[in-house]
Structure formats: C-alpha cells, structure tokens
MINUBA-162386 format. One record per residue (C-alpha): residue number from 1; residue in one letter; x, y, z. Coordinates in nm, 3 decimals. Example, Ala and Ser with C-alpha at 12.3 -4.5 7.8 and 13.67 -1.06 7.14 Angstrom:
// MINUBA-162386
{tivo 1, "A", {1.230, -0.450, 0.780}}
{tivo 2, "S", {1.367, -0.106, 0.714}}
***
This chain:
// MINUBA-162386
{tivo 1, "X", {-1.734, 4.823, 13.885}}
{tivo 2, "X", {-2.004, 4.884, 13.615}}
{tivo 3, "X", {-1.993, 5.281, 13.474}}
{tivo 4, "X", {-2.209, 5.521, 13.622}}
{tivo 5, "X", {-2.349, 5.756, 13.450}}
{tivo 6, "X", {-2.691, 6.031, 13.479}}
{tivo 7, "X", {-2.961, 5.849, 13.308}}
{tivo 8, "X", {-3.160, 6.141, 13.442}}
{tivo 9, "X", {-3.129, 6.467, 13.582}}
{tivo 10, "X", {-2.981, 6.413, 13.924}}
{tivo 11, "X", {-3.019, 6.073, 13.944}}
{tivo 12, "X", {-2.714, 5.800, 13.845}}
{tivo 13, "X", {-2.711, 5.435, 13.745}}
{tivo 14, "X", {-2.484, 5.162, 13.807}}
{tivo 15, "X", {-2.217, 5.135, 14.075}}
{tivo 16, "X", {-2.350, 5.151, 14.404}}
{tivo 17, "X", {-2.665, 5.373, 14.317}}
{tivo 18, "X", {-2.993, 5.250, 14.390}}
{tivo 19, "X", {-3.178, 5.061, 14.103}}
{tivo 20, "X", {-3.371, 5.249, 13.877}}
{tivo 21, "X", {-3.723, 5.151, 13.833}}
{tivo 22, "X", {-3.908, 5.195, 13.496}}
{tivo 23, "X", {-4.339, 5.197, 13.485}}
{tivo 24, "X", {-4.379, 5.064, 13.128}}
{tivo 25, "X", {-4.712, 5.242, 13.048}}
{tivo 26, "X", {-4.650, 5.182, 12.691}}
{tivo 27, "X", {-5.014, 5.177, 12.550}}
{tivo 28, "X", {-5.205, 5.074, 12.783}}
{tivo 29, "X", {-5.356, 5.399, 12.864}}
{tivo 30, "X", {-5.633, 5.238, 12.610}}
{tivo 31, "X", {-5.616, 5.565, 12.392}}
{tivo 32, "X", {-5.727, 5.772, 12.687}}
{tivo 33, "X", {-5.540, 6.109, 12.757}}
{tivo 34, "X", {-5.709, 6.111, 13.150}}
{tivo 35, "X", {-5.626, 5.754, 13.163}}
{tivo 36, "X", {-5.270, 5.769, 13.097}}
{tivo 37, "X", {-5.230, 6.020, 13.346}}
{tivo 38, "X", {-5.420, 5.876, 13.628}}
{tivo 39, "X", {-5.124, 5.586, 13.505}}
{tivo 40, "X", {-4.831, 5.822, 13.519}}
{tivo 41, "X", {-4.984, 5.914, 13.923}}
{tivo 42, "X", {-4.970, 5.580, 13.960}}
{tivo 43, "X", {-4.615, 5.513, 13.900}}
{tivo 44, "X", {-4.528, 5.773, 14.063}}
{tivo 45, "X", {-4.747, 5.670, 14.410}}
{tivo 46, "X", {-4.605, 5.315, 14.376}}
{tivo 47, "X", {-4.241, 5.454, 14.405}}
{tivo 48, "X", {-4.155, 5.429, 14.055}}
{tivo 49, "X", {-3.889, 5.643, 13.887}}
{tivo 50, "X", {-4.009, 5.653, 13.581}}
{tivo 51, "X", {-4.325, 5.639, 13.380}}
{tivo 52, "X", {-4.294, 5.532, 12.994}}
{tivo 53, "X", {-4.482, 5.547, 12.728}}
{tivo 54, "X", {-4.424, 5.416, 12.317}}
{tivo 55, "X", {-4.398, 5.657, 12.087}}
{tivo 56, "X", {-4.430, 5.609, 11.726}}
{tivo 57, "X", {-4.492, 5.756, 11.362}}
{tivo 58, "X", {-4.671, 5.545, 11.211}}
{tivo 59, "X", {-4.611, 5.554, 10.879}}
{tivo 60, "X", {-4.225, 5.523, 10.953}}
{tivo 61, "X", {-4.251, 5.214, 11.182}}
{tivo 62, "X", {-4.460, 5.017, 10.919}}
{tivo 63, "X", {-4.527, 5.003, 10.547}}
{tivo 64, "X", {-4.889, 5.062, 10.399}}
{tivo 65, "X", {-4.980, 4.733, 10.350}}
{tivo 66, "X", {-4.918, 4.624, 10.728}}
{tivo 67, "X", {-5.150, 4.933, 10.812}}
{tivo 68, "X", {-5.400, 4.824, 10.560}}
{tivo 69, "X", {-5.424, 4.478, 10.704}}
{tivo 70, "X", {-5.760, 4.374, 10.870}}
{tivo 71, "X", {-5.726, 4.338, 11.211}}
{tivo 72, "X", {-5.959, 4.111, 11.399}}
{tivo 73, "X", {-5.865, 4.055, 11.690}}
{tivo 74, "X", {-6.028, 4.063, 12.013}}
{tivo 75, "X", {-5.817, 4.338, 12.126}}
{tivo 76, "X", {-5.855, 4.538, 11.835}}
{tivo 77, "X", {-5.898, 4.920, 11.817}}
{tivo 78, "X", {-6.011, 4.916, 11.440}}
{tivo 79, "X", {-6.115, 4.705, 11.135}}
{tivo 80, "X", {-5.765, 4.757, 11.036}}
{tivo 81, "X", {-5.441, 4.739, 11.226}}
{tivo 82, "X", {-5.358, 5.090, 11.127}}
{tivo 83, "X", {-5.683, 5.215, 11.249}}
{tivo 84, "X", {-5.580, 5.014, 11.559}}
{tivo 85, "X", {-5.236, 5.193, 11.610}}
{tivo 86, "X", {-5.392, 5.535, 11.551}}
{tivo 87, "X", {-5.607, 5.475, 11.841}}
{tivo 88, "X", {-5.343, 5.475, 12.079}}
{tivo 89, "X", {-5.108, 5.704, 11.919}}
{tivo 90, "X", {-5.095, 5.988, 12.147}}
{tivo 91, "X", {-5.030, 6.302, 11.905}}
{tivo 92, "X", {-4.755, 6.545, 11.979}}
{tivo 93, "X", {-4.957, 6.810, 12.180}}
{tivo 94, "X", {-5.089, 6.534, 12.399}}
{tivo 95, "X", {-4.759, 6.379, 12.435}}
{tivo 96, "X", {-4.625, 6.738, 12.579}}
{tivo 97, "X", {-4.905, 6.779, 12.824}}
{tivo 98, "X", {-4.814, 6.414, 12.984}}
{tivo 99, "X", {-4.468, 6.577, 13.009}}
{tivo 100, "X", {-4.629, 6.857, 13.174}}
{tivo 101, "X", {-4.753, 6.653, 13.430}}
{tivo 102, "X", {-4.519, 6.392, 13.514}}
{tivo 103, "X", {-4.287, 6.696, 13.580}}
{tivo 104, "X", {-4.565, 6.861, 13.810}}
{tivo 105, "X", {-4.621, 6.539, 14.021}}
{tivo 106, "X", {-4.158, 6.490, 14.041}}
{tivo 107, "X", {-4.149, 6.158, 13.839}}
{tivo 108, "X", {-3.932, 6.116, 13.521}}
{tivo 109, "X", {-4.100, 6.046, 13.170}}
{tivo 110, "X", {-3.995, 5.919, 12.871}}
{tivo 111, "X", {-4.072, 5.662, 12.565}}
{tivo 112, "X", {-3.954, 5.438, 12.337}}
{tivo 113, "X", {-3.932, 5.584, 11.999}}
{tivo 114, "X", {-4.033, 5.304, 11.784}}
{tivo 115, "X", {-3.914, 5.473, 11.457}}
{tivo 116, "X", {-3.623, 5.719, 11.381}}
{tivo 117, "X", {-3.869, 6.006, 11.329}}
{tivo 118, "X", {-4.041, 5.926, 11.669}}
{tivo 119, "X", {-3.667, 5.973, 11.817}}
{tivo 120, "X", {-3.624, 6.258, 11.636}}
{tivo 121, "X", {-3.929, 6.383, 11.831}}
{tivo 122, "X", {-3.894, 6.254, 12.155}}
{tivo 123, "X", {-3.530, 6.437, 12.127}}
{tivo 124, "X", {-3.689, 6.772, 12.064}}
{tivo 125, "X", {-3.906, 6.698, 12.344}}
{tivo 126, "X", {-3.625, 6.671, 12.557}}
{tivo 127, "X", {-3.666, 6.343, 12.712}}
{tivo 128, "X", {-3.436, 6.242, 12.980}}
{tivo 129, "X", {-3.330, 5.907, 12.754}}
{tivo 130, "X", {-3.460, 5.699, 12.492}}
{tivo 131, "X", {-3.611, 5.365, 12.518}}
{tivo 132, "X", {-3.470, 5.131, 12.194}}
{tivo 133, "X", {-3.768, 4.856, 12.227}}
{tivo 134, "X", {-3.639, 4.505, 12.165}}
{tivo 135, "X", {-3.787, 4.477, 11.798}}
{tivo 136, "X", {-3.537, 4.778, 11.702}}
{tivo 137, "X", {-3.209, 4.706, 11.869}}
{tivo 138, "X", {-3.082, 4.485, 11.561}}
{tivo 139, "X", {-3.209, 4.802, 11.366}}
{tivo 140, "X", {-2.841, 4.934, 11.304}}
{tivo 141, "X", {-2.918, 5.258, 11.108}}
{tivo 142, "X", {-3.184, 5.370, 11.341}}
{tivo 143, "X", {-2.968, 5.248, 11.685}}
{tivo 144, "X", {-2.703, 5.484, 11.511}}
{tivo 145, "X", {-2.922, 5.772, 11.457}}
{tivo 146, "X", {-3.006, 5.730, 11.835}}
{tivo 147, "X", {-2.661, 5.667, 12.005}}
{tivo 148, "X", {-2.614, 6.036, 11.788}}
{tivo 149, "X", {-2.869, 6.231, 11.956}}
{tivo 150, "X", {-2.585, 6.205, 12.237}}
{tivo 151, "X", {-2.911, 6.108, 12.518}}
{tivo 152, "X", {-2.845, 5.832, 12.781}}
{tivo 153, "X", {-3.035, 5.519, 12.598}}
{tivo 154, "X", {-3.161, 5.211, 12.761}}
{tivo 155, "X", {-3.127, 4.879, 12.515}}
{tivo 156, "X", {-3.354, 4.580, 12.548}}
{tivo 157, "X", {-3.281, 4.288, 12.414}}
{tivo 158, "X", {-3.558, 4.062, 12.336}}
{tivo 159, "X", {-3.513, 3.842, 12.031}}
{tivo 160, "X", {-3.116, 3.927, 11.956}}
{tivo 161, "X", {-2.865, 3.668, 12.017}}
{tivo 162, "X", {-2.540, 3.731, 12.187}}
{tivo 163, "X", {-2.331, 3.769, 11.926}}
{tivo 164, "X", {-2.601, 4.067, 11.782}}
{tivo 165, "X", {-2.551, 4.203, 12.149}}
{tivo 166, "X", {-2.192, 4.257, 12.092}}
{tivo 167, "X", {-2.248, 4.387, 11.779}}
{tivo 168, "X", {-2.458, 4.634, 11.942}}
{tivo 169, "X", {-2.228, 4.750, 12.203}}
{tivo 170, "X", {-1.947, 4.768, 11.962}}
{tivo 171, "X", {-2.193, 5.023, 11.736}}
{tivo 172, "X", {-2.303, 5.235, 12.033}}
{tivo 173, "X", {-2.013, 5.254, 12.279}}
{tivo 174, "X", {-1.780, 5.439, 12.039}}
{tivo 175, "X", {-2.080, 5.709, 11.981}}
{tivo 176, "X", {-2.268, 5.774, 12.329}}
{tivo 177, "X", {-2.114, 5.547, 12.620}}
{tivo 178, "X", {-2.440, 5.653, 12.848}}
{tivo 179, "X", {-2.613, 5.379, 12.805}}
{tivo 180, "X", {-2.678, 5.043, 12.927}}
{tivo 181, "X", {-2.810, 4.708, 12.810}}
{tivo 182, "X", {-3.169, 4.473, 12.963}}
{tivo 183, "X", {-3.215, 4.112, 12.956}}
{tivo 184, "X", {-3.544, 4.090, 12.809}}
{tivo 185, "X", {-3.750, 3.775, 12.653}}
{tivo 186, "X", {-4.000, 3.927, 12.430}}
{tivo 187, "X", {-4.342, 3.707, 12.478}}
{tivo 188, "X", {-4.679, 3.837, 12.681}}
{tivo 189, "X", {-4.640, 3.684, 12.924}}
{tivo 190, "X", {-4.360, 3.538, 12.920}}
{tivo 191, "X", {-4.337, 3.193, 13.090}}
{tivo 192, "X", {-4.064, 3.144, 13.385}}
{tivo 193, "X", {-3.830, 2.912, 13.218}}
{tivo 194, "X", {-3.807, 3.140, 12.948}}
{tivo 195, "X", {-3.685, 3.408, 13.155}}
{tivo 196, "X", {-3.313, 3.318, 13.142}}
{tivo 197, "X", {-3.170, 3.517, 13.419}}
{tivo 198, "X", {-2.808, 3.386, 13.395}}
{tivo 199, "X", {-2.768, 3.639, 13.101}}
{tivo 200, "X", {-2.742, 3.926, 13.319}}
{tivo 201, "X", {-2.416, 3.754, 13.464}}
{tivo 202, "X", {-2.309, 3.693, 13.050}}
{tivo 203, "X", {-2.358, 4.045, 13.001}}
{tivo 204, "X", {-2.189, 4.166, 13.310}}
{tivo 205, "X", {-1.895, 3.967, 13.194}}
{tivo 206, "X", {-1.870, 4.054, 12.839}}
{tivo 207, "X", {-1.988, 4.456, 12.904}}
{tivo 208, "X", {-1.812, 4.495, 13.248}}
{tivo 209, "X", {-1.825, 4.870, 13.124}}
{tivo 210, "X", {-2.162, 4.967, 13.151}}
{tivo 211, "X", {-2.482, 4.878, 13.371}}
{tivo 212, "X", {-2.703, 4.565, 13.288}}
{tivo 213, "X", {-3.062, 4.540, 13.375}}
{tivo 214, "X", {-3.415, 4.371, 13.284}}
{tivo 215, "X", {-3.694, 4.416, 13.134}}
{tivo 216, "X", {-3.934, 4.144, 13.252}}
{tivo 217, "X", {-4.264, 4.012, 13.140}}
{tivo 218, "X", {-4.338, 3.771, 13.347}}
{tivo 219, "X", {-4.645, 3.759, 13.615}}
{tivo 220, "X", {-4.598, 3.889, 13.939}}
{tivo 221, "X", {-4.226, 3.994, 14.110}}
{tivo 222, "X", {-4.015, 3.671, 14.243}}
{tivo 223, "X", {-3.840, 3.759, 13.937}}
{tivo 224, "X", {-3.754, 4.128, 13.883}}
{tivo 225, "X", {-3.648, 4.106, 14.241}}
{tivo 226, "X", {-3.405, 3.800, 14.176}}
{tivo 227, "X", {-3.270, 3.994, 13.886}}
{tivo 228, "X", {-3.218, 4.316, 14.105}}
{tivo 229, "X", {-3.015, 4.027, 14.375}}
{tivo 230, "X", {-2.839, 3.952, 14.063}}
{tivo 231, "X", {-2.737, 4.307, 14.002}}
{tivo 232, "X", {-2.961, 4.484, 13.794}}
{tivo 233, "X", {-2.954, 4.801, 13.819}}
{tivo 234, "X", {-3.242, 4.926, 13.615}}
{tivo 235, "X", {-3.591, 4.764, 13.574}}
{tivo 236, "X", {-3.852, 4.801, 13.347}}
{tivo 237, "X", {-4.205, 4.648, 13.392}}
{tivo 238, "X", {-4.530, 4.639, 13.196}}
{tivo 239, "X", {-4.803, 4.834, 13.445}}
{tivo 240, "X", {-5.172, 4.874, 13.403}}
{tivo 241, "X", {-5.486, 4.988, 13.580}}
{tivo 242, "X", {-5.656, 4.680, 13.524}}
{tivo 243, "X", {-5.555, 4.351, 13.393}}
{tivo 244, "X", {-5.882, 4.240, 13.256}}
{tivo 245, "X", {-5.922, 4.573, 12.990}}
{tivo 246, "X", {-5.886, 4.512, 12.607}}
{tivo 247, "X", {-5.518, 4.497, 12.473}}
{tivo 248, "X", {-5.192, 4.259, 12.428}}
{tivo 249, "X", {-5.001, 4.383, 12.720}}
{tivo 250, "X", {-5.236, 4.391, 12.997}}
{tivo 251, "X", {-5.202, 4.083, 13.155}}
{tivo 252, "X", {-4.793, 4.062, 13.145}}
{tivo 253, "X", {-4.830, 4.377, 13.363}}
{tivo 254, "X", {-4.818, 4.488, 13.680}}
{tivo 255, "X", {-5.131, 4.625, 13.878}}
{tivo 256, "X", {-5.114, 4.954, 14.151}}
{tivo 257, "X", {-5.079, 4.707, 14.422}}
{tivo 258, "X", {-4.762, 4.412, 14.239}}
{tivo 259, "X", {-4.581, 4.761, 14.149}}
{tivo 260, "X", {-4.576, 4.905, 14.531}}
{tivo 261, "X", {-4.434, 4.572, 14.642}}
{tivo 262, "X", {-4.215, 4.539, 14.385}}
{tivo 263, "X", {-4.095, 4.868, 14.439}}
{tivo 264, "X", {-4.084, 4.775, 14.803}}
{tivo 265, "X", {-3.915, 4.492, 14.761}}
{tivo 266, "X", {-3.613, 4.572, 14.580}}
{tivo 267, "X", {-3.531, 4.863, 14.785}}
{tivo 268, "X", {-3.521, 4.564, 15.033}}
{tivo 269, "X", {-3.326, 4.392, 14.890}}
{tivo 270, "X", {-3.107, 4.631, 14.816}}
{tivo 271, "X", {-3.092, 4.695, 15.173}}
{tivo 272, "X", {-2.975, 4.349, 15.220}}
{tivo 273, "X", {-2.747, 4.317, 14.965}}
{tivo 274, "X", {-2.515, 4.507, 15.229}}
{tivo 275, "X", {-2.123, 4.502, 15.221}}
{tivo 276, "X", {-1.934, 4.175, 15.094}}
{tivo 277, "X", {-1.649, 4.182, 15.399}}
{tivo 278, "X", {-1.746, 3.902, 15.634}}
{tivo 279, "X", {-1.714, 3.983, 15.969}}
{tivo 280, "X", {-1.838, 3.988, 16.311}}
{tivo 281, "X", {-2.181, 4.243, 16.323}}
{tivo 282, "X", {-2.217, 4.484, 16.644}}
{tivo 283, "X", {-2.612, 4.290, 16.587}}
{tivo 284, "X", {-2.390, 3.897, 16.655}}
{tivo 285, "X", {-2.258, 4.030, 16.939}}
{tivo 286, "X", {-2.566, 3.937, 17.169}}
{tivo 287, "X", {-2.598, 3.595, 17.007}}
{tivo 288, "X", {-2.207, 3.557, 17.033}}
{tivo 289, "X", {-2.199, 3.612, 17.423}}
{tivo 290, "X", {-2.524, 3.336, 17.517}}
{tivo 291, "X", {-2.436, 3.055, 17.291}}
{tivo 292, "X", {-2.125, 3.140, 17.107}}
{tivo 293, "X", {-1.875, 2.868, 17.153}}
{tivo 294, "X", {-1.547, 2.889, 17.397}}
{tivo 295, "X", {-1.236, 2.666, 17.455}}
{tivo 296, "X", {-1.248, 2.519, 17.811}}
{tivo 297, "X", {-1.043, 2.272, 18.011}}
{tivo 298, "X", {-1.194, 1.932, 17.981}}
{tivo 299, "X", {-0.980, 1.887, 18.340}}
{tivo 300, "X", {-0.818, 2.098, 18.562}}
{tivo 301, "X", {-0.468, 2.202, 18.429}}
{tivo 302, "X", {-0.183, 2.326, 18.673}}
{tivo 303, "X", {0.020, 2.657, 18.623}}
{tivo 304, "X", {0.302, 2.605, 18.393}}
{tivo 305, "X", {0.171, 2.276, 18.169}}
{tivo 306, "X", {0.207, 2.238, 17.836}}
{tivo 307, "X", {-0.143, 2.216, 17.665}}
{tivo 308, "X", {-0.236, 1.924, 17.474}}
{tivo 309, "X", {-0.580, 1.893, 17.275}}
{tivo 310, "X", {-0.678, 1.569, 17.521}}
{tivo 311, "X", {-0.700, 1.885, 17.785}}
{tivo 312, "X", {-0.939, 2.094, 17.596}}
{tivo 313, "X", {-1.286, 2.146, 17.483}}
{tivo 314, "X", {-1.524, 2.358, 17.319}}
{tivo 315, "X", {-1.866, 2.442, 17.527}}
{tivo 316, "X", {-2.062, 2.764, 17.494}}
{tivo 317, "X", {-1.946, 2.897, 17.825}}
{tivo 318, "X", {-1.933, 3.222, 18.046}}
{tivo 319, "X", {-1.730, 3.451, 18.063}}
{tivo 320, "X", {-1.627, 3.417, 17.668}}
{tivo 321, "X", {-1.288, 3.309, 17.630}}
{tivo 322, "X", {-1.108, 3.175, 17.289}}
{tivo 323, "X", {-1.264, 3.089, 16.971}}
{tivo 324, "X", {-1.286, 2.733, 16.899}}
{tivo 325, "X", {-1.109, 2.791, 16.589}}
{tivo 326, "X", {-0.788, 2.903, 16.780}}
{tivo 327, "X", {-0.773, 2.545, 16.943}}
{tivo 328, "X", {-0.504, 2.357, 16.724}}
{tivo 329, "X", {-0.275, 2.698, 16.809}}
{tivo 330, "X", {-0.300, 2.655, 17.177}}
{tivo 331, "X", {-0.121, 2.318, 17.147}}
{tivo 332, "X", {0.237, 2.360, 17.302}}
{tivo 333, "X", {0.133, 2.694, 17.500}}
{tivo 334, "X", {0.198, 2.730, 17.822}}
{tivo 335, "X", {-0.075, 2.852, 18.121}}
{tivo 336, "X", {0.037, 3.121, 18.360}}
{tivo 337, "X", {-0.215, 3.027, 18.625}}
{tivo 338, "X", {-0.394, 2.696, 18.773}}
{tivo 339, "X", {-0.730, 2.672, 18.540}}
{tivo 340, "X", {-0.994, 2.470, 18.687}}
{tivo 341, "X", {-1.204, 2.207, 18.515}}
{tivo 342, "X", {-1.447, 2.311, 18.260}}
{tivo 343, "X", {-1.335, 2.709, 18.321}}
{tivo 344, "X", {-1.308, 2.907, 17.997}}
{tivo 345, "X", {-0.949, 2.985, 17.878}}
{tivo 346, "X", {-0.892, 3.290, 17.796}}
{tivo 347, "X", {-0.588, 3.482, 17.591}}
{tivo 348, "X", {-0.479, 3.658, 17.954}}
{tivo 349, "X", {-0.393, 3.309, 18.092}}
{tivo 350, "X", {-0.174, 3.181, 17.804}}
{tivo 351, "X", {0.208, 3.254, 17.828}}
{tivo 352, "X", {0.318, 3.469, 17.499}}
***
C-alpha cells in the first residue's frame, strides 16, 4: 500500500483515499486579477480540489539576457520575453487576495514556485504544498531547499529519465517523505502516444512508498481517467476559460465543461474500481436464479446409485441446485432418493 499522507488540511492522499484533483490555472488568467478568480470559481464549481497557479521571481528563474530577448510570438505579452513574463506575474499582494478567495469559496490553492525565492514566498504564504514544475525537478539545490521547507510537495516529471527519478526520490525522501511523484510528458499538447502511461506502474514499483500520479497534457479526458484506473491518485490538468485566447497553454487545457466530466468521471471510476475479492454480488443473485446454470439428471436415477458423469447434465433449471463446477465431485456419490429425469440435483439429495 502506497503512504498516505495530508497533502492538505483534512484531506489525505494515497491508500484508499479518493484521488486528488489539481485545476492547473498556471497563467492562463491572461494577466487578469478578475479573470483568475472567475478561474479559481471555476475549479471549484467543476469539483476540483485544487486551483493552481505559477509563481515566479523573475529575475531568479532566468538570467538578463533571456529577459532581454525579443519575443515575437503570436502569443506574446511584450516586445521582449521579460516584458512578456511580467505581464502575467501576479505580484505578492495580488497573489494573497487569490488566497483570500479560494479560502472564502472552500477550495485549496497553491502554485508552483518556479524559483527558490518564489518557494521561499509561497512558504510564507502558507500554501498547503508546493508544486516542483517539471523543468525544476533535476534542479537539485533548489528541490533541496524545497523538500526543507518541511511542506507536502508534488513532483512532476516531464523531461527526467528514470534513473534522474531515483535520484530524486533518494534526495527528497530522507528530508520530507510527504510527497509524491506525476508522470508527466512535457509538450502542449502533448500527442497520445507520447503519453506513456505504463510509467505510473514503473514508478509504483520502484517508489512502492509513496503515491504516484499524472500530470497530463493531452486533449480531452480518456486519458487522465485511464491513469486514475491505473492508480493515480492525484491529477493535475491544464484549465482555461477559453481555448481560443492568446497564450502557450490554452489549448492543452481543459474547458468548464471537459473539467466537470472529468471530475465526474473519475469519481466513477473510482466507484468502480470496487473491492478485488471475487465473489458472488447480492446484485448476481437475480441473474443467478433465471439463467444460472444447475446439474440435472440427463435420466432418471434410482435411490441408492452410484453417479456417473453419463447420468448428468448442466441446464439452467428451477429450483437451483449444484453448480456446474461441482460436477466431476459428484462422481462416486451416492443419491438418497429416486431423482427423476432432467430434475435439478441438489446437495440435500446426495449421501455425505
């Protein structure tokens, strides 16, 4: 059994415990204070647990140059990338009133801090756990600093290789053992044979210790829902207002409507996943008694005979009598009374 552990107040992971669903606002809230809040009511209207955001210090997450760079693209913010960036860098005060609000409306926020001083931050904040985005969690020094701040963390793991993965488990278990690992391929969108959701079952057998989950960026659901069957027990998916509006992420993401049925649809499956002892349902028993098959005499058989197969048969019959698969054992056995041809044969007519 996978750890459990409180990845927020009152609510555990792994085990048994329902999976935990993650509304990856990141930035596309466009810039827009009103926006990202209208996005945090989504989540939380779509059944979400939790609405994320990216947080980052710019200057600490890239050098000047990269900031200086011209930026043309379509989706672009500002003549430079930096300008870009700052556009959708939510500032500290603003970051606290989204807090504010996602505790108001009951639904659990947090970010990835995309730089050591932006986990710094989101620690004084008091965030429930920190996001480690894929392009960090080869980042020793700052996945160090992190596993420190002794908050649950969630670890994606777009572009690392396995053997980085164990390195990464073996740096962070040691320090804060709250914390659990995503099988993530980092491309927008990401196309469905590069999805690769066998890894969950590599990680479940090399980290049987902690809970493994995914972080998906694919279009539409099939997906996260196969990867919840395959026991993920948190999920984290790209959401948006609008797929058509300027900006990278947008159309790997999930609109109002793919994020209620995805939400929908892993709690049903969830549902189904059920016990794994096979047995006989109270809900068989109707089917069982109209067409569930019987052994019956193929001809009539006296009172004291010795039963041989030649004198049986299976038939869906009334009243029910033995299974079919007690057959071979009924060779030898003696019957206490006459049993007419095609009559059931039940266990109160077979001598001990």
């Amino acid at each position: 059994m996978p750890l459990q552990f409180e990845l927020c107040p009152g609510r555990m992971v792994g085990g048994d415990h329902p999976c935990f669903i993650i509304a990856e606002i990141g930035q596309n809230h466009q810039g827009d204070l009103e926006i990202a809040k209208k996005m945090i009511r989504m989540a939380k209207d779509c059944g979400a647990d939790c609405a994320k955001f990216q947080k980052s210090v710019l200057e600490c997450k890239f050098n000047k140059k990269a900031l200086e760079r011209p930026y043309n693209s379509p989706h672009a913010w500002g003549k430079t990338y930096g300008d870009h960036k700052r556009h959708l860098e939510f500032n500290h005060d603003q970051y606290k009133e989204l807090q504010k609000y996602a505790e108001e409306i009951g639904i659990y926020f947090t970010a990835s801090g995309m730089d050591e001083m932006a986990v710094e931050f989101l620690h004084e904040l008091g965030v429930p756990f920190i996001k480690v985005a894929s392009l960090d969690t080869n980042n020793f020094p700052y996945l160090k600093t992190t596993a420190e701040k002794g908050r649950p963390m969630v670890i994606s793991s777009g572009m690392q290789s396995m053997e980085t993965m164990r390195r990464v488990y073996n740096l962070v278990k040691p320090i804060n053992p709250n914390f659990c690992i995503l099988q993530c391929s980092s491309a927008y969108p990401l196309s469905v044979e590069d999805v690769h959701l066998r890894v969950i079952r590599e990680y479940q057998s090399a980290f049987p210790d902690i809970p493994i989950g995914y972080s998906g960026h694919e279009t539409g659901i099939a997906i996260t829902v196969a990867a919840v069957a395959m026991g993920a027990k948190v999920v984290e998916r790209h959401v948006t207002l609008d797929k058509t509006w300027k900006g990278n992420d947008h159309q790997a993401s999930l609109e109002p409507n793919e994020l209620a049925e995805l939400v929908r649809s892993i709690r049903l499956v969830e549902k189904a996943m059920g016990s794994p002892i096979k047995r006989l349902l109270p809900c068989e028993m109707i089917c069982r008694s109209k067409l569930g098959k019987s052994v019956v005499a193929k001809t009539k058989i006296p009172a004291g005979t010795a039963l041989t197969l030649s004198m049986l048969c299976v038939k869906a019959a009334e009243p029910y009598g033995l299974p079919p698969e007690d057959i071979f054992e009924l060779e030898g056995k003696t019957v206490k009374r006459d049993i007419e041809e095609d009559e059931s044969i039940t266990e109160e007519e077979i001598e001990k």
